[in-house]
VMD Tcl script that draws the C-alpha trace (Angstrom):
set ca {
  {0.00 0.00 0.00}
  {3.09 2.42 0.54}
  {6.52 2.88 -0.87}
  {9.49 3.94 0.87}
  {11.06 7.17 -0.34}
  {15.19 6.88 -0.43}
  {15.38 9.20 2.71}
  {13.97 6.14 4.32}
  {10.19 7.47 5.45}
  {6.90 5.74 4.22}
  {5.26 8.03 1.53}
  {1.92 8.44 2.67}
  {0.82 10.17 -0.50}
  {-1.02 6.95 -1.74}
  {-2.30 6.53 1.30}
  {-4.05 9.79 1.58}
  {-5.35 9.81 -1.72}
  {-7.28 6.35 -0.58}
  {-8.50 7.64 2.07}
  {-10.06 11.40 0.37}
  {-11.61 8.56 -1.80}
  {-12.79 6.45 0.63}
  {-14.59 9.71 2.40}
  {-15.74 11.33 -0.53}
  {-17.55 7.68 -1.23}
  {-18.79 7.78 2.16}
  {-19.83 11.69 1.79}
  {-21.90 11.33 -1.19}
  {-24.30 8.79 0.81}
  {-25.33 11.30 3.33}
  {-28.74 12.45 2.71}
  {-30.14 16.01 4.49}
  {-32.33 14.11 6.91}
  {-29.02 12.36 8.28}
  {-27.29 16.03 9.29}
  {-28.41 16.00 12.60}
  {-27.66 12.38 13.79}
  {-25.11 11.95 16.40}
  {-21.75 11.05 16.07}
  {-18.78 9.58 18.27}
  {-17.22 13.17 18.30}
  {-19.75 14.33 21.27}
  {-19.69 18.33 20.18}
  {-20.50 16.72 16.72}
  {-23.97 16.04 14.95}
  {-23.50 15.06 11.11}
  {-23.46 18.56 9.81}
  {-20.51 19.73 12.50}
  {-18.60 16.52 11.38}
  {-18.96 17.56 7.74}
  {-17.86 20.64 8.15}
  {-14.67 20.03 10.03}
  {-13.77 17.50 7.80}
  {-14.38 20.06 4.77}
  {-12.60 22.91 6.92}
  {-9.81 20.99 8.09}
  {-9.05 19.65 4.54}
  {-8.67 23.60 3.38}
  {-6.38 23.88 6.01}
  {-4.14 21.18 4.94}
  {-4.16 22.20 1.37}
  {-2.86 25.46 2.91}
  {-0.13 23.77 4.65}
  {0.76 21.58 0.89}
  {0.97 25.32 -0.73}
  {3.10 26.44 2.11}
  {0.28 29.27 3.61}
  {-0.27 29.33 7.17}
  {-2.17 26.52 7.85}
  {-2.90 27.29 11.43}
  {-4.54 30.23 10.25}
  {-7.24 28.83 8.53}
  {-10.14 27.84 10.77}
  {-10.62 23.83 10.62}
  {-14.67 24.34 9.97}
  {-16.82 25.48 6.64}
  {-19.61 27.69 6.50}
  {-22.38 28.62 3.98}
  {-22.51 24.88 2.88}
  {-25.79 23.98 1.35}
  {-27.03 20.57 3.25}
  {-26.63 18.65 -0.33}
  {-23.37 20.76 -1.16}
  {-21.04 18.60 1.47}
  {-19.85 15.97 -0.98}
  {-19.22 18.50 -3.51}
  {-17.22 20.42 -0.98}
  {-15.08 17.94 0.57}
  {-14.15 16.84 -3.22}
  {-13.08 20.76 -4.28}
  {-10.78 20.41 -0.96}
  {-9.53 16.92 -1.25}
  {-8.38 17.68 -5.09}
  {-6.71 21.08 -3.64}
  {-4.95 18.93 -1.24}
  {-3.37 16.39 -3.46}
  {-2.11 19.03 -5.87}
  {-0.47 20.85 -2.92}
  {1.33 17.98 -1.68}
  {2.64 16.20 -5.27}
  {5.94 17.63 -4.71}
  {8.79 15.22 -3.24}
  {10.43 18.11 -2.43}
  {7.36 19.14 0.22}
  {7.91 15.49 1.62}
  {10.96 16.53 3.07}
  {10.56 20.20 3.72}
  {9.26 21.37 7.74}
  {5.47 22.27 7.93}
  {3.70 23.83 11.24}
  {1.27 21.78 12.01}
  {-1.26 21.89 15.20}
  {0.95 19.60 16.65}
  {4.03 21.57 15.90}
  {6.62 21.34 13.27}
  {7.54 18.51 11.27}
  {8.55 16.93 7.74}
  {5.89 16.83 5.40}
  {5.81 13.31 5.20}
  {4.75 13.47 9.00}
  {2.19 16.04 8.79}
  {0.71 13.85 6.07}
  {0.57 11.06 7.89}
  {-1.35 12.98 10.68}
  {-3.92 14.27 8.10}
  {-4.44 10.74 7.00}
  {-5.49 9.02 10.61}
  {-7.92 12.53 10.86}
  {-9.08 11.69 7.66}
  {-9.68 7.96 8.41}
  {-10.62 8.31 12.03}
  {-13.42 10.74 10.93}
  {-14.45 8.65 7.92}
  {-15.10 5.87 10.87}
  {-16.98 8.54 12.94}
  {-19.26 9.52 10.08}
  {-20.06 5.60 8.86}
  {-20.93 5.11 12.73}
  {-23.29 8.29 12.43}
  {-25.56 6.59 9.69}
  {-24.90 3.46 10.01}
  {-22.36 1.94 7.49}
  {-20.98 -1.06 8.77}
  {-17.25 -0.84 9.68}
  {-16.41 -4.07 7.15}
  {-17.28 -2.20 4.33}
  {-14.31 0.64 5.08}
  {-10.74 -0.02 4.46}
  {-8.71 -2.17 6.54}
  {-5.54 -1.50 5.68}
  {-6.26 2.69 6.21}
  {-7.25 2.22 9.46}
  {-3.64 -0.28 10.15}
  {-1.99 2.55 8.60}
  {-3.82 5.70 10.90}
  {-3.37 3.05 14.14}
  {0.45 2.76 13.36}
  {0.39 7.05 12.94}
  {-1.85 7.13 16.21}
  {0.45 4.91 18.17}
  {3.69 7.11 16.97}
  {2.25 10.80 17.83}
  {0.15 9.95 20.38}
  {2.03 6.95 22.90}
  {0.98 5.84 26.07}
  {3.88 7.93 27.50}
  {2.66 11.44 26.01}
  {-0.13 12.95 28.46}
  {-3.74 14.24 26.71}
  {-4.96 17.06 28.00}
  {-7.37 20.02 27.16}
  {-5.23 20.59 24.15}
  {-5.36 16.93 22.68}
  {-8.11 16.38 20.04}
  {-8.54 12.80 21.16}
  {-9.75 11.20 24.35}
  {-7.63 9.20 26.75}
  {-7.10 5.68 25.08}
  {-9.68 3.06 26.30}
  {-9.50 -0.79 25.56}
  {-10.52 -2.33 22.55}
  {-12.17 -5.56 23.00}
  {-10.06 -8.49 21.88}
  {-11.65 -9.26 18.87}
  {-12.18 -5.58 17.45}
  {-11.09 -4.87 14.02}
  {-8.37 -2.40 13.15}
  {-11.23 0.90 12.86}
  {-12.36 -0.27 16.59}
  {-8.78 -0.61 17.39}
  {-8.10 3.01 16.16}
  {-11.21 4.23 17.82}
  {-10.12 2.84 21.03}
  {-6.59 4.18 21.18}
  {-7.82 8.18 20.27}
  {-10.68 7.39 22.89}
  {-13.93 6.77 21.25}
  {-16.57 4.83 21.41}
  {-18.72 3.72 18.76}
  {-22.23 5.25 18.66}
  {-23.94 1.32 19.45}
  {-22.39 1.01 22.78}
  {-23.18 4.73 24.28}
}
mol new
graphics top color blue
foreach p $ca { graphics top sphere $p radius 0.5 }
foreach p [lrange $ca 0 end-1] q [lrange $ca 1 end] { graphics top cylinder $p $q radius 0.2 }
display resetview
């Protein structure tokens, strides 16, 4: 699923693209009445997800074209309710222009979670894009078999790295303290677990 760039780090360029596909899929199945359905993310209904997902994508096309990403706000407004998949596909297409550069792989990038190679940053985006893709199919009700496995593997193995046992959450982490995944969950429960959600059936 990934190649290994000669500076030694995992390209997670193909990664990212499967992902944007994978929620741009997911998007275009969201019908108005399902905007205000809960989601794992607690301060989220459909709608909020949406737009974060739309807003945060701007902001890492921002980042790609070497703007100030942490001065674009991570939400969207002025979104019709059957505008979101069209949206999130204007962003996502941004995105992967700004970041086709092997040169950007390599080169620092402030990120919310400070500065790193591009490569890294990427990687983050990814396990947001993935971890959000799982929120939304828990929202209305896709089954987590039909999403990608091998995503998810790749945004638990990014999860594990940025966010270890050893580094504290606090007010400023996105993601709840890491609970336990029961012992036969699948690699999206798995991720859910570690960035401390909990899937809509079990609330």
């Amino acid at each position: 699923m990934t190649s290994t760039g000669s500076t030694g780090f995992v390209d997670p360029r193909p990664v990212y693209v499967r992902a944007t596909e994978q929620a741009a899929a997911l998007i275009r199945t969201v019908r108005p009445e399902d905007l205000t359905r809960p989601t794992p993310c607690a301060e989220f209904d459909v709608r909020d997800l949406l737009s974060h997902v739309v807003g945060g994508t701007r902001r890492i096309a921002v980042v790609g074209e070497g703007g100030d990403g942490l001065a674009v706000q991570p939400t969207a407004d002025g979104v019709a309710d059957d505008g979101w998949a069209a949206a999130y596909d204007e962003v996502r297409v941004r995105v992967l222009a700004a970041w086709e550069s092997d040169a950007r792989m390599v080169a620092p990038v402030r990120v919310p979670w400070g500065e790193v190679p591009g490569h890294a940053a990427l990687s983050g985006y990814v396990m947001e894009v993935v971890t959000h893709t799982w929120d939304l199919a828990e929202a209305i009700g896709v089954p987590t078999g039909e999403l990608d496995a091998e995503l998810a593997e790749f945004a638990l193995a990014t999860a594990r790295a940025v966010l270890p046992d050893t580094r504290p959450r606090d007010a400023e982490t996105p993601f709840g303290a890491r609970r336990e995944a029961p012992p036969a969950a699948g690699p999206y429960e798995r991720l859910a677990a570690w960035l401390g959600r909990e899937p809509l059936s079990r609330v």
